[in-house]
Kinemage of the C-alpha trace (Angstrom):
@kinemage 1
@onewidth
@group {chain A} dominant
@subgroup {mainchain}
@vectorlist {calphas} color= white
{ca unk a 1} P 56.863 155.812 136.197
{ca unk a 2} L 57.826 152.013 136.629
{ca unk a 3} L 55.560 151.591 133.296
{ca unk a 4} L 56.855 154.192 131.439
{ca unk a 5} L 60.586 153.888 131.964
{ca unk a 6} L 62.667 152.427 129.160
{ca unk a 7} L 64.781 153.950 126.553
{ca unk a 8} L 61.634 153.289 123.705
{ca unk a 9} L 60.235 156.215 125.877
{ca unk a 10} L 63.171 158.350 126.249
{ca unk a 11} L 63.448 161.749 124.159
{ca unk a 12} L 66.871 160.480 123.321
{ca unk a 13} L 65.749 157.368 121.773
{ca unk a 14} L 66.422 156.929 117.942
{ca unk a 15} L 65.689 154.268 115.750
{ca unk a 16} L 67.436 154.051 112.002
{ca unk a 17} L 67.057 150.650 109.442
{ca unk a 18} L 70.041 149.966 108.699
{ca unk a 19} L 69.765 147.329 105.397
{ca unk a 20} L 67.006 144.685 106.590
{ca unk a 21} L 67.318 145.393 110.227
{ca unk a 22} L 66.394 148.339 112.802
{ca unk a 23} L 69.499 150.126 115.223
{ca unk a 24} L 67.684 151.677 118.240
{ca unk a 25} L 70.881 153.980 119.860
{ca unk a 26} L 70.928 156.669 122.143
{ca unk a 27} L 71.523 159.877 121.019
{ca unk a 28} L 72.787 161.391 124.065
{ca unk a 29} L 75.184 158.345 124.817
{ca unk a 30} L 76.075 157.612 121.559
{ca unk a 31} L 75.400 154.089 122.679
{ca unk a 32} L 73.551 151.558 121.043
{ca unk a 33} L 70.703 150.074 123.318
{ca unk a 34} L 67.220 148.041 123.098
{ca unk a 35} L 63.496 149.384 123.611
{ca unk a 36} L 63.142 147.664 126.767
{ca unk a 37} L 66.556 148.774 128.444
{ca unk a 38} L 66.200 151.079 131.205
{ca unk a 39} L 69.129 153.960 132.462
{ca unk a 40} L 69.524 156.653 134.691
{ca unk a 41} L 69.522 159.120 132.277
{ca unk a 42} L 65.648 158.412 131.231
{ca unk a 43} L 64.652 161.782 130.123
{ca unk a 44} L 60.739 160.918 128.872
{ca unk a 45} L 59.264 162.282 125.588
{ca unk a 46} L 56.599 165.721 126.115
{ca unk a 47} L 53.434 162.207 125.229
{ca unk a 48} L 54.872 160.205 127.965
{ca unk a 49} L 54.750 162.873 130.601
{ca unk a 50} L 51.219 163.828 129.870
{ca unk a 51} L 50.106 160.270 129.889
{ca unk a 52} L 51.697 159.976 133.490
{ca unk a 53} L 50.229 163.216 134.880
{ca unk a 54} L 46.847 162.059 133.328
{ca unk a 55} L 47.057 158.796 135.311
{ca unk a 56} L 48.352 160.129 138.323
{ca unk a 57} L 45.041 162.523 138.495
{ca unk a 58} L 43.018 159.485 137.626
């Protein structure tokens, strides 16, 4: 999980361009946030939990 964790992974992740730049926010926190930040709210998308149940059998 230690790989997988961050909000880029998250099913609550968004990303929107706004003009010439990209806002990543969180749409169950209404917060902004970064790819790489990590909360206790991590809920992963459906493709991240298969990749870590394929590993974990590997």
């Amino acid at each position: 999980m230690k790989d997988f964790h961050c909000c880029a992974t998250c099913m609550h992740f968004k990303a929107e361009r706004k003009s010439d730049s990209m806002v990543y926010y969180c749409s169950r926190l209404g917060y902004e946030t970064k790819t790489n930040y990590k909360f206790n709210c991590w809920t992963p998308k459906k493709s991240i939990i298969e990749l870590m149940e394929k590993l974990k059998k590997s």
